[in-house]
CHARMM-style PDB file with segment names, atoms N, HN, CA, C and O in Angstrom:
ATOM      1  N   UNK     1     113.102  31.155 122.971  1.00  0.00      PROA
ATOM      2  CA  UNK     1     113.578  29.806 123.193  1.00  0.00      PROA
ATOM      3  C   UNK     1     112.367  28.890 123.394  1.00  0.00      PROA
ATOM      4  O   UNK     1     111.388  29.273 124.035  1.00  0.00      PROA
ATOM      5  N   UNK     2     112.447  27.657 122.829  1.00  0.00      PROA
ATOM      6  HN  UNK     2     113.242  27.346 122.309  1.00  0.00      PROA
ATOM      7  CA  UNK     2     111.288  26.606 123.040  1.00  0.00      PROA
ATOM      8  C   UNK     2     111.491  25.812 124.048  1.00  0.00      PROA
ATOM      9  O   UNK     2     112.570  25.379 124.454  1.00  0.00      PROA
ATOM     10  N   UNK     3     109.873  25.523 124.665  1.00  0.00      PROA
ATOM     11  HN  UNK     3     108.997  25.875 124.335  1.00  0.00      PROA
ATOM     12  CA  UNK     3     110.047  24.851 125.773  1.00  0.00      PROA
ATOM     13  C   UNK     3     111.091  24.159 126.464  1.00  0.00      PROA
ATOM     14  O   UNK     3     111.742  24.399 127.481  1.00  0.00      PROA
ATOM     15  N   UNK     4     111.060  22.881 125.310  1.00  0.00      PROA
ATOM     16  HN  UNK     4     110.531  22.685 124.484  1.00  0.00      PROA
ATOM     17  CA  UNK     4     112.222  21.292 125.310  1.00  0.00      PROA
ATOM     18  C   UNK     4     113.332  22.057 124.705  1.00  0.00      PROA
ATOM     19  O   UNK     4     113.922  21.327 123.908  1.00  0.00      PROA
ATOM     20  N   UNK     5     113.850  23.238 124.768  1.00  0.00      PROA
ATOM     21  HN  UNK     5     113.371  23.831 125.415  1.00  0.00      PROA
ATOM     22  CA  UNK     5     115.086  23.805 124.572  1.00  0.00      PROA
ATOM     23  C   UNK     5     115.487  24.002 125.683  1.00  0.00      PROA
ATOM     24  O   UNK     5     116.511  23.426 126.049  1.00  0.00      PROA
ATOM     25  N   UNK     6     114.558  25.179 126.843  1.00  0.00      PROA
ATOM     26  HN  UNK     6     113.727  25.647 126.546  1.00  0.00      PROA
ATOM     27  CA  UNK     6     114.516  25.463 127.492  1.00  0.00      PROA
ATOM     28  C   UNK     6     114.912  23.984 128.869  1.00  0.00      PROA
ATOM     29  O   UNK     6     115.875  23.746 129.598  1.00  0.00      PROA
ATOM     30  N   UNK     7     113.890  23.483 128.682  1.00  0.00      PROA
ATOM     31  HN  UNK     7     113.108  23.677 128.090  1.00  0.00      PROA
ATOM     32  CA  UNK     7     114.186  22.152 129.724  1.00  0.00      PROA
ATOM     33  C   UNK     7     115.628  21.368 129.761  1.00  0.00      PROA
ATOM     34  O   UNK     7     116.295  20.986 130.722  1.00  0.00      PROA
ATOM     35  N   UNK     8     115.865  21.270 128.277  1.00  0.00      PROA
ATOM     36  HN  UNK     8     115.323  21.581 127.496  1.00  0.00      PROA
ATOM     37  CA  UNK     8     117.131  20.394 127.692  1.00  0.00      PROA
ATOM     38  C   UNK     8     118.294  21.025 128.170  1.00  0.00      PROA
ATOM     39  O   UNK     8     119.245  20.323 128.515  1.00  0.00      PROA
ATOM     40  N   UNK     9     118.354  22.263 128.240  1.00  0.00      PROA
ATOM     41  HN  UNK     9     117.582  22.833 127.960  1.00  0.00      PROA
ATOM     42  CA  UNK     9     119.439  22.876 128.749  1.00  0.00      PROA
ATOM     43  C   UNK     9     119.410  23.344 129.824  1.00  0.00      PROA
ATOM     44  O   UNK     9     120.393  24.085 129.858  1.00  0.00      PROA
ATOM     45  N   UNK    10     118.815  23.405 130.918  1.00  0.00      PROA
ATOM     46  HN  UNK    10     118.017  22.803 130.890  1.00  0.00      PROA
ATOM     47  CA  UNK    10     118.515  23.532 131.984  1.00  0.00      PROA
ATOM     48  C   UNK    10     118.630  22.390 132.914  1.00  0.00      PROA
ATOM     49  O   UNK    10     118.831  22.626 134.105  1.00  0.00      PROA
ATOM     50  N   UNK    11     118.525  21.204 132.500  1.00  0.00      PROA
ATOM     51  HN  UNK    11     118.362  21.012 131.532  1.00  0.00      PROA
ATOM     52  CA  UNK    11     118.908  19.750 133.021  1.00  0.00      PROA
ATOM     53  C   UNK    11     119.990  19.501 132.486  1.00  0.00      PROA
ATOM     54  O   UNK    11     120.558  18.468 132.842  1.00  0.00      PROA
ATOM     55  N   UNK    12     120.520  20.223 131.628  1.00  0.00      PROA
ATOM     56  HN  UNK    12     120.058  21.062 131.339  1.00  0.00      PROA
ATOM     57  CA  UNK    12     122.164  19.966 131.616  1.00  0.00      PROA
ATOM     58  C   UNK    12     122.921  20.571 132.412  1.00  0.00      PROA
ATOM     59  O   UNK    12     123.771  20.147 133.195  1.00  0.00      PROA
ATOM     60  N   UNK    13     122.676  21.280 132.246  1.00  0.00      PROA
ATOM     61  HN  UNK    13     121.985  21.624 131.611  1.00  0.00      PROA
ATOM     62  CA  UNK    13     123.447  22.683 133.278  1.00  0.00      PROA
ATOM     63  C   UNK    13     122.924  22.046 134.798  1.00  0.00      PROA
ATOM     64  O   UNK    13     123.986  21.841 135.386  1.00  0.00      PROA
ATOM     65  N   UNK    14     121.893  21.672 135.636  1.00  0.00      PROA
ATOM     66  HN  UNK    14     121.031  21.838 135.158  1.00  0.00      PROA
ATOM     67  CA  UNK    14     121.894  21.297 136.598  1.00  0.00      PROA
ATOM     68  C   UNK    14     122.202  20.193 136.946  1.00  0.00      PROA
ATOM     69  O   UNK    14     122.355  19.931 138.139  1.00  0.00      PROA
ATOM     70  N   UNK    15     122.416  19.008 135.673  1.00  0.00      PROA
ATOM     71  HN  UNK    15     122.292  19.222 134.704  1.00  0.00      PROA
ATOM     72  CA  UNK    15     123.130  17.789 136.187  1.00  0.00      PROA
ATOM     73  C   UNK    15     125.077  18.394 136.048  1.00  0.00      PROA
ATOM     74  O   UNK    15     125.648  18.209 137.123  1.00  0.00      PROA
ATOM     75  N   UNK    16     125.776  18.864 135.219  1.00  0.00      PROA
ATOM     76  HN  UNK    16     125.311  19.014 134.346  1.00  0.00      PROA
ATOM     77  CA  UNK    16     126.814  19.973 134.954  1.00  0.00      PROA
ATOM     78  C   UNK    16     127.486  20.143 136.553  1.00  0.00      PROA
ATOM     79  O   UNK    16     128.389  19.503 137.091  1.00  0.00      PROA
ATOM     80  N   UNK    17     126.669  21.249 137.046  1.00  0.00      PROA
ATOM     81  HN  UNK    17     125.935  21.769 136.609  1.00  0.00      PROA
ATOM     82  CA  UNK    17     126.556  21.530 138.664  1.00  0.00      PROA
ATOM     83  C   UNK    17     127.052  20.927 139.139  1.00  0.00      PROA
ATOM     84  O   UNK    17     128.227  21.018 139.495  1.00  0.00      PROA
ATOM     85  N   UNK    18     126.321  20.114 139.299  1.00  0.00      PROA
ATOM     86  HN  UNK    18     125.366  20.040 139.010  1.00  0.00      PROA
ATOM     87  CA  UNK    18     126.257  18.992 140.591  1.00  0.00      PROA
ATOM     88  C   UNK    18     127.800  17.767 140.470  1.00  0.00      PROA
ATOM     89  O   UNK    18     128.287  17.048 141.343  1.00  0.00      PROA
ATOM     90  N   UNK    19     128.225  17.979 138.932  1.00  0.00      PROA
ATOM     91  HN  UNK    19     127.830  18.563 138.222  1.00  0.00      PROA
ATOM     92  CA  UNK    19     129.287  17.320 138.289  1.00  0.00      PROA
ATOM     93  C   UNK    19     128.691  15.853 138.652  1.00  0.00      PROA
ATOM     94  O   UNK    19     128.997  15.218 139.661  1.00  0.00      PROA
ATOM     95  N   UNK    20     127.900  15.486 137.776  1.00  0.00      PROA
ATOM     96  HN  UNK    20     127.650  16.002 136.957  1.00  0.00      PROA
ATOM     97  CA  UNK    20     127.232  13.873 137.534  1.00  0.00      PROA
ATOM     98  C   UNK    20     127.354  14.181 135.959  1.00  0.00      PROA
ATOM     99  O   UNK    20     127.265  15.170 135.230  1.00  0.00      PROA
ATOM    100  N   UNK    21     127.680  12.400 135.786  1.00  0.00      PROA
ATOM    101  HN  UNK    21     127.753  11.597 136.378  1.00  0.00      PROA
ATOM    102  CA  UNK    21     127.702  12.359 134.573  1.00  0.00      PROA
ATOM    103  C   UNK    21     126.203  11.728 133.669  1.00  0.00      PROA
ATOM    104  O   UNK    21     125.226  11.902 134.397  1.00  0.00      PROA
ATOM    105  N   UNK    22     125.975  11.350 132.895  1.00  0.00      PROA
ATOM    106  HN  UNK    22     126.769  11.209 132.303  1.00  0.00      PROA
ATOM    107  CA  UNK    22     124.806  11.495 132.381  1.00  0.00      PROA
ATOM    108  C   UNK    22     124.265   9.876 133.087  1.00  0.00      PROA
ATOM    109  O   UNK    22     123.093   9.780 133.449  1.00  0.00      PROA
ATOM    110  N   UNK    23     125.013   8.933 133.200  1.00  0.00      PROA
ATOM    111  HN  UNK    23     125.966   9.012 132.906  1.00  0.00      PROA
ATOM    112  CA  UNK    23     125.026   7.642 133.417  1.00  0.00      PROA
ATOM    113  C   UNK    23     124.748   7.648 135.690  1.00  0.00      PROA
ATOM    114  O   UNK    23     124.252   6.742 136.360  1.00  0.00      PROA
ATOM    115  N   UNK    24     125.265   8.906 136.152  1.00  0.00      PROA
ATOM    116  HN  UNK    24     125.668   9.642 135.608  1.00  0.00      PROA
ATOM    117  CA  UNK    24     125.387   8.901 137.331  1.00  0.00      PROA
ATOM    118  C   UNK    24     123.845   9.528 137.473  1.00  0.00      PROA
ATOM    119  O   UNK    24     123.086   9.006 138.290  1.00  0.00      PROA
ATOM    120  N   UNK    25     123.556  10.258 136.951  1.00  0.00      PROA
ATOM    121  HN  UNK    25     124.173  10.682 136.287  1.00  0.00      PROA
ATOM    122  CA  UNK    25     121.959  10.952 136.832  1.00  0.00      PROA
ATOM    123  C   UNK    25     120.946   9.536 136.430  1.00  0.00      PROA
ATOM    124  O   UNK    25     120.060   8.896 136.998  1.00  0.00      PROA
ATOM    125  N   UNK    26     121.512   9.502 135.386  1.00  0.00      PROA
ATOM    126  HN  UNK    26     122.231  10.022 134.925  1.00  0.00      PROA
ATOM    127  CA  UNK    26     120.122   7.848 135.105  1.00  0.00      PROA
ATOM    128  C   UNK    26     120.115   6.657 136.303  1.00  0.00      PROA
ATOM    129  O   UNK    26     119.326   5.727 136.136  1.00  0.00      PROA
ATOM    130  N   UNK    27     120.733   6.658 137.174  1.00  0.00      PROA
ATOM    131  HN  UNK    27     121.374   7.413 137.310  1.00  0.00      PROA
ATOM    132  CA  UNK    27     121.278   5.837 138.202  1.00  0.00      PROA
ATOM    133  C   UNK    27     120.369   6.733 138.846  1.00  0.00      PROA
ATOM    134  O   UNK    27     119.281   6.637 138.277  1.00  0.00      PROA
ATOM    135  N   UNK    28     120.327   7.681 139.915  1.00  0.00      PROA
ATOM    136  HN  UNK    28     121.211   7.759 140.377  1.00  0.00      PROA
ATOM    137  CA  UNK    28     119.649   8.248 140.751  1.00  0.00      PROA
ATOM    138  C   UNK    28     118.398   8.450 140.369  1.00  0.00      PROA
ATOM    139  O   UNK    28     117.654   8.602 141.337  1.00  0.00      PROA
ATOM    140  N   UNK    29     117.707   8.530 139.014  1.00  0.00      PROA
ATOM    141  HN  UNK    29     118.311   8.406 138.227  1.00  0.00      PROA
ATOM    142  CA  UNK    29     116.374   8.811 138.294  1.00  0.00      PROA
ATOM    143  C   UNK    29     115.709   7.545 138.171  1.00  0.00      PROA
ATOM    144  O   UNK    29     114.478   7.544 138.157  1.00  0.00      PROA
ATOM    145  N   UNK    30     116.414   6.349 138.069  1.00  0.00      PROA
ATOM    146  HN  UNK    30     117.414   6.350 138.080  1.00  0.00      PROA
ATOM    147  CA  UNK    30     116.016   4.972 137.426  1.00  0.00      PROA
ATOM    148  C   UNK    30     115.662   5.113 136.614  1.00  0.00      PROA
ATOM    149  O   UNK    30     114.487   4.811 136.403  1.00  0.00      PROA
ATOM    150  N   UNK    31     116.630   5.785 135.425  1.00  0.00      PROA
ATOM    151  HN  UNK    31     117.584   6.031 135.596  1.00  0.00      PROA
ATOM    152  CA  UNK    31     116.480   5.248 133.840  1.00  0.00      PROA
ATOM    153  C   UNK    31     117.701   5.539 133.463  1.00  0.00      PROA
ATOM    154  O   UNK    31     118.519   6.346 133.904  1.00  0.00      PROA
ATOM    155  N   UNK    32     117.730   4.795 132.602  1.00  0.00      PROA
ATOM    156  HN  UNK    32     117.065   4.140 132.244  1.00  0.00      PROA
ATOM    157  CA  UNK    32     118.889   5.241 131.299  1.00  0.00      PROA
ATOM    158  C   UNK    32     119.560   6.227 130.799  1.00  0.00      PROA
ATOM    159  O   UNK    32     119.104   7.177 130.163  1.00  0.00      PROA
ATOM    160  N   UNK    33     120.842   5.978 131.130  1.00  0.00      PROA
ATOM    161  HN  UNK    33     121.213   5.206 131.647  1.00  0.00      PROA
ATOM    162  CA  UNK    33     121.460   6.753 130.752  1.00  0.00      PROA
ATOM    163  C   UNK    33     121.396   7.827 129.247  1.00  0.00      PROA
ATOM    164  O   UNK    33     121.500   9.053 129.280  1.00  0.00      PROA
ATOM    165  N   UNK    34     121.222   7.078 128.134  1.00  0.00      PROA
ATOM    166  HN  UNK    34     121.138   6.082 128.107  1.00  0.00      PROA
ATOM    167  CA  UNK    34     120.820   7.369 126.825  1.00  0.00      PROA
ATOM    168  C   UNK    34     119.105   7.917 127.108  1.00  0.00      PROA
ATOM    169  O   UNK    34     118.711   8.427 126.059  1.00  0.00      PROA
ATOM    170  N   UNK    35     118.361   7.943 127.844  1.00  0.00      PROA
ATOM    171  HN  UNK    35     118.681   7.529 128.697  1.00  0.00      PROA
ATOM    172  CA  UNK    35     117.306   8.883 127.686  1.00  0.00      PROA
ATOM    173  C   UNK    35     117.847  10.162 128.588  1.00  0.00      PROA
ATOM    174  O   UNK    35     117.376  11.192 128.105  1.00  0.00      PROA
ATOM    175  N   UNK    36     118.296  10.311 129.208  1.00  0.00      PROA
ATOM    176  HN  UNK    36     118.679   9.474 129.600  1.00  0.00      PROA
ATOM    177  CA  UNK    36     119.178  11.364 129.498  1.00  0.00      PROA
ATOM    178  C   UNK    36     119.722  12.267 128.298  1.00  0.00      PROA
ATOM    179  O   UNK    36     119.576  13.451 127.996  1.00  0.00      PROA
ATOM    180  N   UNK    37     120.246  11.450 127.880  1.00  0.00      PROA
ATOM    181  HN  UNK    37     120.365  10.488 128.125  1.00  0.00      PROA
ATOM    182  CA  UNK    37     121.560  12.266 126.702  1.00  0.00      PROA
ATOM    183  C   UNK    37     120.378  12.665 125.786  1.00  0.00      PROA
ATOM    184  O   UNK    37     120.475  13.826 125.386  1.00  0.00      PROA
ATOM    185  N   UNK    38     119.097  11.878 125.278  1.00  0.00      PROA
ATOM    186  HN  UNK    38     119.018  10.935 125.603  1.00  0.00      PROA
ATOM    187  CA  UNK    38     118.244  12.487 124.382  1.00  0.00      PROA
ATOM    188  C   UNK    38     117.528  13.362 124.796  1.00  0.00      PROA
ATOM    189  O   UNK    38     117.184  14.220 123.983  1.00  0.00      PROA
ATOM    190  N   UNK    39     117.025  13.462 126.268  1.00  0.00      PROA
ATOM    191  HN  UNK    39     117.304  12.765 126.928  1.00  0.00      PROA
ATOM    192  CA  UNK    39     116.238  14.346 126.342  1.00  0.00      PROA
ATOM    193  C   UNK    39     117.224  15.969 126.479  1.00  0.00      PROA
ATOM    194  O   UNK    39     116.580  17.018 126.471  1.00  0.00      PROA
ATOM    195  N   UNK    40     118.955  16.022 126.612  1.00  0.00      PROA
ATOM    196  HN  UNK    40     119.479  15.170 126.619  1.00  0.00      PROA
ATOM    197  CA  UNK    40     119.506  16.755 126.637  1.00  0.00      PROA
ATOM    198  C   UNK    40     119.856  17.254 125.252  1.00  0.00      PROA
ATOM    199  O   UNK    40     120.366  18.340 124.977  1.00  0.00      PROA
ATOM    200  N   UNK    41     119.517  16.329 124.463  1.00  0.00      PROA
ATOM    201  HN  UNK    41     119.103  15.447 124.686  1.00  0.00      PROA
ATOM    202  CA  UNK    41     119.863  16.782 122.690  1.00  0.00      PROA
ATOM    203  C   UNK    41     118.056  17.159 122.411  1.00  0.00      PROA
ATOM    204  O   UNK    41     117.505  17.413 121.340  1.00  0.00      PROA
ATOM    205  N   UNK    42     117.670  17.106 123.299  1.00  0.00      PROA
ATOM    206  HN  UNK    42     118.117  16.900 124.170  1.00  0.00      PROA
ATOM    207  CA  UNK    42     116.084  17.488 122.758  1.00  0.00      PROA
ATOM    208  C   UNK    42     115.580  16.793 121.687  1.00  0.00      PROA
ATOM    209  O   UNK    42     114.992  17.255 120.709  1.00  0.00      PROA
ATOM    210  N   UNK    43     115.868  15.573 121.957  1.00  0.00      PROA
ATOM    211  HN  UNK    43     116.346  15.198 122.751  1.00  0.00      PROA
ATOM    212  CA  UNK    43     114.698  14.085 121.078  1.00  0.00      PROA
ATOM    213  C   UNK    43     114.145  13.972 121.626  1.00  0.00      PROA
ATOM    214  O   UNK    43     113.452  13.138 121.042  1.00  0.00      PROA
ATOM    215  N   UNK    44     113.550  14.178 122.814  1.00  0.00      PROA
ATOM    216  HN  UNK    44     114.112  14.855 123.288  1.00  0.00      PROA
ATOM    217  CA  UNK    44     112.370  13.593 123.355  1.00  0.00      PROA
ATOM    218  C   UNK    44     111.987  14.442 124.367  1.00  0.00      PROA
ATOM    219  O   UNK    44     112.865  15.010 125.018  1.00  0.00      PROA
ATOM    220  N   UNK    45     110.103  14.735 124.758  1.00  0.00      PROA
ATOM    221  HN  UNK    45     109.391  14.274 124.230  1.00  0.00      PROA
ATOM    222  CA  UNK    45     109.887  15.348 125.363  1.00  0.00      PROA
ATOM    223  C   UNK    45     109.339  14.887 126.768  1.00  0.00      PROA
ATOM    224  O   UNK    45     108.178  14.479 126.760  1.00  0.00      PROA
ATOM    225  N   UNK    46     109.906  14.892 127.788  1.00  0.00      PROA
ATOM    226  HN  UNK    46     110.850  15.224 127.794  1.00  0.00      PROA
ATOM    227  CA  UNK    46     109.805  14.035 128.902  1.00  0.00      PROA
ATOM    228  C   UNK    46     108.358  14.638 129.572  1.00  0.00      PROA
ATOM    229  O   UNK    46     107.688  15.655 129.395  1.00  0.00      PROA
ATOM    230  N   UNK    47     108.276  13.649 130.286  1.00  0.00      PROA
ATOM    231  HN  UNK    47     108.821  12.823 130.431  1.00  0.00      PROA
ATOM    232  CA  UNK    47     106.626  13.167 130.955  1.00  0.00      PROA
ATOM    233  C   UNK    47     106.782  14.196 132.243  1.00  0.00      PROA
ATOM    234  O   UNK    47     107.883  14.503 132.701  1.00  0.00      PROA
ATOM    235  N   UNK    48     105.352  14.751 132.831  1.00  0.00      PROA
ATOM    236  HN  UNK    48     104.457  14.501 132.459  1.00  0.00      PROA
ATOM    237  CA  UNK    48     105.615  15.119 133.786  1.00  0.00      PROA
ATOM    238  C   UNK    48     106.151  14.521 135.205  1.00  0.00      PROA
ATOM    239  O   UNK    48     106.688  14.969 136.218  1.00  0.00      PROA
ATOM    240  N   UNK    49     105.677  13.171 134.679  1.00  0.00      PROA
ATOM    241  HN  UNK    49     105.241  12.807 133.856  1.00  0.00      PROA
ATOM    242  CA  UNK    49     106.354  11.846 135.846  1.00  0.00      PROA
ATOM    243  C   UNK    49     107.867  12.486 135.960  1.00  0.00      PROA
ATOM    244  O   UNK    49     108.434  13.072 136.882  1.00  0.00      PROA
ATOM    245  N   UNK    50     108.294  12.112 134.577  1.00  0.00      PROA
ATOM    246  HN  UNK    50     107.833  11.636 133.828  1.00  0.00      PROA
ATOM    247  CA  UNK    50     110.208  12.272 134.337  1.00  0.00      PROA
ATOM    248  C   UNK    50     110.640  13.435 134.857  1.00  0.00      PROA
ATOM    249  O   UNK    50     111.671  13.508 135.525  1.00  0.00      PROA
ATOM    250  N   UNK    51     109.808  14.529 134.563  1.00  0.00      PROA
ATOM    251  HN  UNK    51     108.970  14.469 134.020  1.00  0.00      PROA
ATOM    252  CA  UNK    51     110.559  15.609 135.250  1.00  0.00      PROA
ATOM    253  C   UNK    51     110.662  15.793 136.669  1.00  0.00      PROA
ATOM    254  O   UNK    51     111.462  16.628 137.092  1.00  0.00      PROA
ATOM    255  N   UNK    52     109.922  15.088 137.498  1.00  0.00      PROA
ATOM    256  HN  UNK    52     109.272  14.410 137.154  1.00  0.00      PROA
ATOM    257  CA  UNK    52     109.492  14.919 139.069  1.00  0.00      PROA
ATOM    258  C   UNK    52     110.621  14.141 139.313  1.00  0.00      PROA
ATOM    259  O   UNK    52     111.393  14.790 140.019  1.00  0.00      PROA
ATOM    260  N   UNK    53     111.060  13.040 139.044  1.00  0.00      PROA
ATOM    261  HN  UNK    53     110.433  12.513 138.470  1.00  0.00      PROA
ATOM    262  CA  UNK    53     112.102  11.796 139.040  1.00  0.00      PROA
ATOM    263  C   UNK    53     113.356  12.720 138.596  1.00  0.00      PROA
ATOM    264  O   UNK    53     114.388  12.554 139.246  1.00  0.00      PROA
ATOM    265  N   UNK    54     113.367  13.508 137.740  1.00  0.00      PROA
ATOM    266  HN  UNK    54     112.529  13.644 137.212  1.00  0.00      PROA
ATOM    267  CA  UNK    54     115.116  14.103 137.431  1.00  0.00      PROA
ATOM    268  C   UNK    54     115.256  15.260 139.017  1.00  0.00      PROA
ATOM    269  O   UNK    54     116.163  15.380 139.841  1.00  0.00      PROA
ATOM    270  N   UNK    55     113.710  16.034 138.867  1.00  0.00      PROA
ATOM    271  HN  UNK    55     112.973  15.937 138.198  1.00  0.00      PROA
ATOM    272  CA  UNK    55     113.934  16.986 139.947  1.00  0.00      PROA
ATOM    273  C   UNK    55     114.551  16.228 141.166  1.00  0.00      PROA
ATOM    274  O   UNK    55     115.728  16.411 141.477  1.00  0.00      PROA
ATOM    275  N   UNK    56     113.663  15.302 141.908  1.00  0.00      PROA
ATOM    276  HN  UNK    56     112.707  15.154 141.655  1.00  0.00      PROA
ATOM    277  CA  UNK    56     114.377  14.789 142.806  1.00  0.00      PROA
ATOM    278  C   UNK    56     115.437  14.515 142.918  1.00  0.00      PROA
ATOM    279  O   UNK    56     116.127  14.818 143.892  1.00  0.00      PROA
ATOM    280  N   UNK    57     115.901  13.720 141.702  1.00  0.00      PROA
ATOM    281  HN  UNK    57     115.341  13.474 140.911  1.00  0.00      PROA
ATOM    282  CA  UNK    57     117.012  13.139 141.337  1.00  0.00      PROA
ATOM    283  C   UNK    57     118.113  14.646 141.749  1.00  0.00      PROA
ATOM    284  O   UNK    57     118.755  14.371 142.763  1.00  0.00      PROA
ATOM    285  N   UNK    58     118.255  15.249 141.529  1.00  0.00      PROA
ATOM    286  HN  UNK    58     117.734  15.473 140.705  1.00  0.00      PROA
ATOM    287  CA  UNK    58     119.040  16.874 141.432  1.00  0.00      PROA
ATOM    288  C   UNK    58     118.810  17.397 142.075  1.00  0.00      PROA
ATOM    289  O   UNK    58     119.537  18.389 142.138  1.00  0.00      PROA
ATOM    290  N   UNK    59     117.436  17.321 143.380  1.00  0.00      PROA
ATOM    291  HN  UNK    59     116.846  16.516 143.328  1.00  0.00      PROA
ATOM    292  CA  UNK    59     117.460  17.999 144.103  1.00  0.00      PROA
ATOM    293  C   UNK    59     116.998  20.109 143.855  1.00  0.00      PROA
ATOM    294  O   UNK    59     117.285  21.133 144.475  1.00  0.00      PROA
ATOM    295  N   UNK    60     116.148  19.759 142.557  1.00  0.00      PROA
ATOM    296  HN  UNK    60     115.915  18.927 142.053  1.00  0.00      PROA
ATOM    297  CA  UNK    60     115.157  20.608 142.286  1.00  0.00      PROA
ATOM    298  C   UNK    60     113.478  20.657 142.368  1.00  0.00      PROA
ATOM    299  O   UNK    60     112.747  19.804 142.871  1.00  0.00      PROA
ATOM    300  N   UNK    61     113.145  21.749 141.807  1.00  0.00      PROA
ATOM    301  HN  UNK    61     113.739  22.442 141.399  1.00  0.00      PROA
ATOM    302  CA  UNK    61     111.594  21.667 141.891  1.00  0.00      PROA
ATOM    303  C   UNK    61     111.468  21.489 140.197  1.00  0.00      PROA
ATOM    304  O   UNK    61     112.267  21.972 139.396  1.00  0.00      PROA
ATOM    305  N   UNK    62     110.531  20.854 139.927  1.00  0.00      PROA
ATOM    306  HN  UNK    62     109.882  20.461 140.578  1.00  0.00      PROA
ATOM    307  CA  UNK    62     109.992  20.899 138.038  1.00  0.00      PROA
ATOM    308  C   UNK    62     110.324  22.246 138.050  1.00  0.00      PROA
ATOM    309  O   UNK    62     111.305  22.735 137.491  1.00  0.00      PROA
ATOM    310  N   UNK    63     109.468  22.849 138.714  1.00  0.00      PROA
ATOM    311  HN  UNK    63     108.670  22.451 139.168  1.00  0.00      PROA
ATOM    312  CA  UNK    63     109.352  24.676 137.873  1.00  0.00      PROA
ATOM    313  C   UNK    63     110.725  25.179 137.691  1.00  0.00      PROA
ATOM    314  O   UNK    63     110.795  26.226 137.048  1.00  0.00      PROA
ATOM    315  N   UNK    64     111.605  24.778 138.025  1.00  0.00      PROA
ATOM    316  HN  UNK    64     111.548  23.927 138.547  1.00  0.00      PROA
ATOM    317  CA  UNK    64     113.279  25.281 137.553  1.00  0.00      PROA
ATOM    318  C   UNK    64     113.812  24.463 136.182  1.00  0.00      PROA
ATOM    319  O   UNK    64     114.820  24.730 135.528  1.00  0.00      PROA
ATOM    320  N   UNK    65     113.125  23.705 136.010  1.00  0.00      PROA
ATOM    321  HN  UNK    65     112.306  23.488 136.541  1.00  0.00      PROA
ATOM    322  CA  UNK    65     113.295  23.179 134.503  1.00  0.00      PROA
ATOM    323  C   UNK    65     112.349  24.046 133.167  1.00  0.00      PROA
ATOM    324  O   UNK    65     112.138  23.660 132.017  1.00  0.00      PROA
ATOM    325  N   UNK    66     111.953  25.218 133.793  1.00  0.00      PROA
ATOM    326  HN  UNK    66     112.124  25.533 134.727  1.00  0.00      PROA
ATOM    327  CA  UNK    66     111.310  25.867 132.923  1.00  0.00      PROA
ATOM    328  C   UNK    66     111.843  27.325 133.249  1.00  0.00      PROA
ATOM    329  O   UNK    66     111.110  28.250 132.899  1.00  0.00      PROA
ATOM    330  N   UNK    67     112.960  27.611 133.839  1.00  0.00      PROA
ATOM    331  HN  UNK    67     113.555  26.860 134.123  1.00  0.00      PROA
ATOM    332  CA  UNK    67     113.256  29.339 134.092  1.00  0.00      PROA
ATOM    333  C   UNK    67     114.306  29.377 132.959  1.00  0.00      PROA
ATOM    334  O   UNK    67     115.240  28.641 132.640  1.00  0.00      PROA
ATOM    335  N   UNK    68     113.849  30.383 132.537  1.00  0.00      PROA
ATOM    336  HN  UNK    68     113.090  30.980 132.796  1.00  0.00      PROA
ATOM    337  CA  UNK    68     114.785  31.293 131.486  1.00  0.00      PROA
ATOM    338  C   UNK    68     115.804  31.941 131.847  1.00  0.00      PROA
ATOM    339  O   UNK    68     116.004  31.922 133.062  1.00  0.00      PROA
ATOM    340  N   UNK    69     116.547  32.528 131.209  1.00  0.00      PROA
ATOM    341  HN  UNK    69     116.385  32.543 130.223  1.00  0.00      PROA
ATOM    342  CA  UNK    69     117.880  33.478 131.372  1.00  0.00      PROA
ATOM    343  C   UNK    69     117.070  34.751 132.055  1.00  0.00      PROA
ATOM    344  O   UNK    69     117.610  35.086 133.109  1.00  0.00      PROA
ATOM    345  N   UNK    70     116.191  35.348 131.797  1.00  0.00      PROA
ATOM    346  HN  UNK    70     115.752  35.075 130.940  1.00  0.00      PROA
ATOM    347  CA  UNK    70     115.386  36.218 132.442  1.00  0.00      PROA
ATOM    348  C   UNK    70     114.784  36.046 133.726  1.00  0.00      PROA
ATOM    349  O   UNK    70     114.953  36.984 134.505  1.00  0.00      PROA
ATOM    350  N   UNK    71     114.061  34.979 134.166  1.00  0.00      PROA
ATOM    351  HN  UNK    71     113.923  34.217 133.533  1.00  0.00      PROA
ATOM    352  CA  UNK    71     113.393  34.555 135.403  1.00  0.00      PROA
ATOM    353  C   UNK    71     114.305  33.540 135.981  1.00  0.00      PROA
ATOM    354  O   UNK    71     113.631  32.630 136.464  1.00  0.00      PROA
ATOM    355  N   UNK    72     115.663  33.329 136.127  1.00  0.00      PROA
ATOM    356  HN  UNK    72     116.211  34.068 135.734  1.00  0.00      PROA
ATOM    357  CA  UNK    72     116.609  32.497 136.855  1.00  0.00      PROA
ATOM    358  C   UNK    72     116.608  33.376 138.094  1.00  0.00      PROA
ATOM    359  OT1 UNK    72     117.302  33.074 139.065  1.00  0.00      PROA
TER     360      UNK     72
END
């Protein structure tokens, strides 16, 4: 699995969780809703800033936006 696969679905599944919708996540992150949804369709590869701002946002660490089905 590739990285921004890996990330993309891993911030879905933890915004999912938490049951926020993509628009309730860009609200707590301060951005947009639609960079949400792209970085979850894997158009875009977010900044290490962004991933600090979603973690908080969710109430993770970055490094859980990178565990696999193996290291979960």
């Amino acid at each position: 699995m590739k990285v921004r696969e890996t990330v993309a679905r891993n911030l879905r599944i933890a915004r999912n969780d938490r049951q926020l919708s993509q628009e309730e996540l860009g609200l707590r992150a301060n951005v947009h809703r639609t960079y949400i949804g792209m970085l979850e369709r894997e158009e875009y590869n977010p900044t290490i800033e962004m991933l600090e701002k979603l973690a908080a946002a969710l109430d993770l660490k970055v490094v859980d936006f990178f565990k696999t089905d193996a290291n979960q």
